[in-house]
C-alpha positions, -999 to 999 in steps of 0.1 A, spaced: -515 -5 -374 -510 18 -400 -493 56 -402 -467 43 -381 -436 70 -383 -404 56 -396 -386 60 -368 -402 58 -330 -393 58 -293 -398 22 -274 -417 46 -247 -441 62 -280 -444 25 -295 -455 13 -260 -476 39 -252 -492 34 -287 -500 0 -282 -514 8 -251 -539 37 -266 -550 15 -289 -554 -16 -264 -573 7 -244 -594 25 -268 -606 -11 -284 -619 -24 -248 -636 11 -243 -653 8 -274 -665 -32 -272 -678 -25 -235 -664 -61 -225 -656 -69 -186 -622 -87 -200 -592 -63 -209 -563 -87 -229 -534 -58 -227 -499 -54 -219 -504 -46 -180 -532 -53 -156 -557 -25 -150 -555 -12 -113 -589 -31 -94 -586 -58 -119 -584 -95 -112 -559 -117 -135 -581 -140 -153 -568 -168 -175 -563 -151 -208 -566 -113 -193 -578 -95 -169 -612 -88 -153 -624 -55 -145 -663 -53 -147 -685 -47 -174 -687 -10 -183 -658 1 -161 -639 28 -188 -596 21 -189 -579 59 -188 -549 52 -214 -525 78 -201 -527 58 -168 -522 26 -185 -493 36 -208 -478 51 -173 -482 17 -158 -471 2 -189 -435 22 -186 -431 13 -154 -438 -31 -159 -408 -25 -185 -388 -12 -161 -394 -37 -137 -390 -65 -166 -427 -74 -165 -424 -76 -203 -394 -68 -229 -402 -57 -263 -383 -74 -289 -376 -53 -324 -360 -78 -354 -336 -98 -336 -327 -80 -305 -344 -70 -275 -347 -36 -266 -332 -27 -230 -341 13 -231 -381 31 -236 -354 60 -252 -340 36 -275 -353 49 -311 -368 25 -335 -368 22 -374 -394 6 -381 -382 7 -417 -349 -15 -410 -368 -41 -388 -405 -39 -391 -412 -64 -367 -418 -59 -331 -433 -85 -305 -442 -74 -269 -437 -107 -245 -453 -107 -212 -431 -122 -185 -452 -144 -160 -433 -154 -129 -434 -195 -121 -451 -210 -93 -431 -233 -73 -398 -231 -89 
């Protein structure tokens, strides 16, 4: 993604992801959305999550949910070496440039 500022919020970098998660399944008009967090209505499929061909995803309401599954742990966002326990936590992306989001998936059975 490019025009990135050099320093960012882990809420703004979230929420960015998520506008341009969103914006990309709008746009394709697929029935599978492969984001951070589960659309509300959607059934988990194997590598996303199914919510019906031309259904339209509301980003705001996304990134909100997306917030809130950090919160909860349902994923941590690692920046360079370390992971990132606050969404107030500023980020220069100059000083460490790489950023991975990891979806936590709970075990069955153990």
């Amino acid at each position: 993604m490019t025009g990135l500022p050099q320093r960012i919020s882990a809420r703004e970098l979230v929420r960015l992801r998520v506008r341009e998660e969103v914006a990309r399944f709008n746009a394709n008009q697929v029935d599978v959305f492969r984001g951070l967090v589960r659309p509300t209505d959607a059934e988990s499929t194997l590598n996303g999550y199914r919510v019906g061909k031309g259904r339209r995803l509301d980003w705001e309401r996304q990134a909100d949910a997306a917030c809130a599954a950090f919160a909860r742990n349902g994923f941590v966002l690692l920046v360079g070496d370390r992971q990132v326990e606050d969404l107030d936590e500023e980020i220069d992306l100059r000083a460490d440039p790489e950023v991975a989001f990891v979806r936590l998936v709970p075990l069955v059975g153990g």
